[in-house]
N, C-alpha and C positions, 0 to 999 in steps of 0.2 A: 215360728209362726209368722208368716209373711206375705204380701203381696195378696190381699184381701179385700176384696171387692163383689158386687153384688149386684144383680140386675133384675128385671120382670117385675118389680117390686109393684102390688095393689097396695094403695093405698086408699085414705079418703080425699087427700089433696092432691091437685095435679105434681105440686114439686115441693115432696115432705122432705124435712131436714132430718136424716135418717143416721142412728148410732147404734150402736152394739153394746150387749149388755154379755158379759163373757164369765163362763164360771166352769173353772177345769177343778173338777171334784170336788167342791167346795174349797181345794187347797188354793187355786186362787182364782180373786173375782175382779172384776173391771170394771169399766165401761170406757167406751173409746168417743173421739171429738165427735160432735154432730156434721155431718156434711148439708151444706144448703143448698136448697133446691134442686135438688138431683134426684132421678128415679135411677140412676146409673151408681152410684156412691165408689167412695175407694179409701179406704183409711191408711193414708202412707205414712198422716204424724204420728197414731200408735203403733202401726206394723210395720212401716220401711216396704223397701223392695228389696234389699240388698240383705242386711245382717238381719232385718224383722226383730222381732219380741221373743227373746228367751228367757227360761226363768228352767230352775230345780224342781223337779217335781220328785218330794221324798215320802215315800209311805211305806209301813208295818209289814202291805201284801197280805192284809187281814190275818197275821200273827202266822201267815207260812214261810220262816223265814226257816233256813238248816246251812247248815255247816258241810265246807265240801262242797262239789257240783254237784247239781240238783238230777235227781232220779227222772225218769218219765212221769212218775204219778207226781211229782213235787210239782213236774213243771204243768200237768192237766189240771191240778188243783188251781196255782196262781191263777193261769190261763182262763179258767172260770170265775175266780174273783175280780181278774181285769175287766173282762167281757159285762161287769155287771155294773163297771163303774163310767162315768162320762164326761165329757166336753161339750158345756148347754151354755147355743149360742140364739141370743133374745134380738131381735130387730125390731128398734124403736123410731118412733117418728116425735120430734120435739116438739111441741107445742106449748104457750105462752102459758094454758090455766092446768091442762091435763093432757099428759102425753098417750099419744097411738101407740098400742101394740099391736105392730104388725104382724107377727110370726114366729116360732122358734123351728131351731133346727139340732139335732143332738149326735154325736157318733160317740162309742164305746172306746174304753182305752187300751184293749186288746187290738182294736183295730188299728188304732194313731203306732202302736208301737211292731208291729207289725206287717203293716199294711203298705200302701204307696207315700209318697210324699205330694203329690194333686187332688185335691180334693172339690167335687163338686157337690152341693146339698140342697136340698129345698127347703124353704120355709114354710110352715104350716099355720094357720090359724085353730083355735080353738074347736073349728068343724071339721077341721083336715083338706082344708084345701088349699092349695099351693099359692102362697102370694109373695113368692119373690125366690131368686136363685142366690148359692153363696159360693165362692171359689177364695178357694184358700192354698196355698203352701204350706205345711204342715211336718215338721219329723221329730219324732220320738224316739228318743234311743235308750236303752238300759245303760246305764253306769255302774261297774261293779269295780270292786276291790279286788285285782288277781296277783295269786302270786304264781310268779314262772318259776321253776325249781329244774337246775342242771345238776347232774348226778355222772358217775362211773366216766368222767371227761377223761382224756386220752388225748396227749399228742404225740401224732408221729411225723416226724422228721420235719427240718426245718433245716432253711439255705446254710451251704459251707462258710459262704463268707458272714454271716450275722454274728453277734456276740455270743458268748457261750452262757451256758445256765447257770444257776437255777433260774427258771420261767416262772411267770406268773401269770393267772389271766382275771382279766377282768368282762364282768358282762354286763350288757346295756344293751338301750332298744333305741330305734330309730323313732317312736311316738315321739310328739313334741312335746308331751308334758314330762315334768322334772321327774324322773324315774330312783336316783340310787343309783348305786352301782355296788357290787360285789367283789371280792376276787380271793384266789385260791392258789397253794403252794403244794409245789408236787410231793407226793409221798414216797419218792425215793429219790436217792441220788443221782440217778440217770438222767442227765441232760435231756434225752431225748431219744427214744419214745419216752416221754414223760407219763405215768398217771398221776391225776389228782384225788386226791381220797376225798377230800369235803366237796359237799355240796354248794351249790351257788344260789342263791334265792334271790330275785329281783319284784318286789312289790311295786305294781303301776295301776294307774286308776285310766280305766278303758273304755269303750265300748266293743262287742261283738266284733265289728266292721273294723276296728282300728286295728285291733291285734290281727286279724287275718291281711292289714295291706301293712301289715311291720314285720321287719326281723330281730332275733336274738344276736344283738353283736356283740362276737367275744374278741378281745385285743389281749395279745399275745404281749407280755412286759419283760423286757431284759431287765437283771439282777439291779440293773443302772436307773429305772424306772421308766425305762425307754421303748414306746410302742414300736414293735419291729414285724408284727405281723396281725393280720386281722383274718377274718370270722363269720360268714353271716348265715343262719339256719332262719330261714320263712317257714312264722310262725301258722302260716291256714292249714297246713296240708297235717301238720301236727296235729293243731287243734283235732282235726276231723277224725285220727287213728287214735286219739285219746277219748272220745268218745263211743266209736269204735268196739276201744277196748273196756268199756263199762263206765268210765269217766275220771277214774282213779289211778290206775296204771301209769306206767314211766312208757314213754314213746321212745325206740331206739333212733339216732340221726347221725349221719354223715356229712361233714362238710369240709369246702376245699378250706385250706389254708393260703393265705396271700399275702404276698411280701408289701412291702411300704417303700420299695421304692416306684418310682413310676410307671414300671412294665406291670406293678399288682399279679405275676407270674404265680399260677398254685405252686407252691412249694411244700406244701406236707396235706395233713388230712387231720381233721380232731373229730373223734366219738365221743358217744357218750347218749343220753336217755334226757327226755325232757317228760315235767308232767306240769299241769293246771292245778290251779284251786280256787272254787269261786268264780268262774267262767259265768260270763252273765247269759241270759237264754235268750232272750227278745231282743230280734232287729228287724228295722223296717227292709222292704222288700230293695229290691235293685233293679236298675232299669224299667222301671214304670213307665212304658210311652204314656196311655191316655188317665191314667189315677183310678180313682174310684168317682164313679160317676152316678150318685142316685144311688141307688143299690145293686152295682154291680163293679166289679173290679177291672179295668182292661188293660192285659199286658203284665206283667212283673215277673222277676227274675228272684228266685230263691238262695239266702246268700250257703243255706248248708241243706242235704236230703232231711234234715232232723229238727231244722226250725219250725215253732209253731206259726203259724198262719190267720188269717183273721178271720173271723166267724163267717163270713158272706163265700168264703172259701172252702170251709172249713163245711157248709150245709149240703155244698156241690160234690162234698167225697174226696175234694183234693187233696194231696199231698204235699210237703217242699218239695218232695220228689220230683213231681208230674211239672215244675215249673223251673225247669234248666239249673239245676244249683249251679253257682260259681264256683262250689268247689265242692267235689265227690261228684260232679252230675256226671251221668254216659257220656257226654262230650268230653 
């Protein structure tokens, strides 16, 4: 939350010293510096321009939690418990015996996570009429626990001159957070086409958005513990065929094999099946030119045909679909 500021502001004084009184679900409450004498305000000491004010926001999901990726009806249920929950922001004017309440202003948290990252809002008094504007920077992302799970892996062929087998491989992801790592030994004696019988599980803590701009990299290990090949399968296109496929399913994949020395030359090919679990469901939209402005959304790019959307969206009939997905769209 960043780069917050506010303008039009009615007050009773010509230049109120005006603060925020901020409460995301009751899970947390604030209040930010008073700005003096301004009908223009900008809170940069509590919200920055740059990194702004982040915090965890962890909740129950009113006891819809399940095991596994979530069904459509899992995620229309959440989807209406977020919708009912808010971010209620109070515009104060400071005064010495009894302070002015200007205004509030409220959005839904189906929308924050969801929605754009621009936000414009009005403030309302106790009659409903408009006295003052709020602009915000805003994004909410879901945080889930996933695990990646590679299966029925297969490599075949690998340069003349590299060491000889037994291979192993190991996998990892390009996310910057501390991932794990895995790795696996072939199930037969065959140097190469090698298969590996075990599975490979890598547990990483994500958002939606992060797993689709990462890949699965797998690193090819001589008997000597010696990276002599690498790997890389990009995880969106997967994500999308495992949903696809009901959400449980193994995703078949083909990827080049690349040598370690400089030329990176494909030298072989490794299969094998990828699935999720725990795939989170809510992300905010992409490419937002102008946010949400008032009550109406302008602009945004859907990041999957199958992401839920924010309710002001969601009254017009739309779809992910109808808003370019970045990945699965007609384009």
């Amino acid at each position: 939350m960043s780069n917050v500021r506010a303008d039009g502001i009615v007050s009773k004084e010509r230049a109120p010293d005006c603060y925020l009184k901020v409460d995301f679900d009751k899970f947390k409450t604030f209040k930010t510096e008073s700005i003096k004498d301004s009908l223009t305000p900008s809170w940069d000491k509590t919200f920055g321009r740059d990194g702004g004010l982040s915090f965890r926001y962890t909740t129950s999901g009113g006891g819809l939690a399940w095991k596994g990726n979530a069904t459509t009806q899992q995620v229309q249920a959440l989807s209406t418990w977020m919708s009912k929950k808010h971010l209620e922001i109070q515009l104060w004017n400071a005064n010495m015996f009894s302070d002015e309440h200007i205004g509030d202003c409220r959005i839904d948290l189906l929308t924050l996570c969801t929605g754009p990252d621009a936000y414009t809002l009005n403030f309302r008094d106790s009659q409903g009429r408009v006295t003052g504007h709020l602009y915000m920077s805003l994004t909410m992302s879901q945080v889930a626990e996933v695990r990646i799970e590679a299966a029925s892996l297969r490599l075949l062929s690998l340069p003349e001159e590299g060491p000889p087998g037994p291979y192993t491989l190991d996998l990892a992801s390009n996310l910057d957070r501390q991932l794990g790592r895995a790795s696996t030994h072939p199930s037969s004696e065959a140097w190469c086409p090698a298969s590996f019988q075990d599975a490979l599980a890598l547990d990483v803590e994500a958002t939606l958005r992060d797993l689709c701009e990462s890949t699965l990299n797998v690193a090819v290990m001589s008997s000597q513990g010696v990276k002599i090949a690498t790997s890389q399968v990009p995880l969106a296109e997967k994500i999308l065929a495992c949903h696809e496929g009901g959400g449980h399913s193994y995703v078949p994949f083909t990827a080049a094999v690349r040598s370690r020395n400089p030329s990176h030359r494909a030298v072989g090919e490794l299969t094998g099946a990828i699935r999720f679990d725990q795939l989170p469901v809510f992300t905010p939209l992409y490419d937002t030119t102008g946010g949400l402005v008032v009550d109406a959304i302008v602009g945004g790019q859907a990041l999957f045909p199958f992401v839920p959307l924010p309710p002001l969206l969601q009254a017009q009939g739309r779809t992910a679909g109808d808003l370019n997905p970045k990945y699965g769209g007609a384009g």
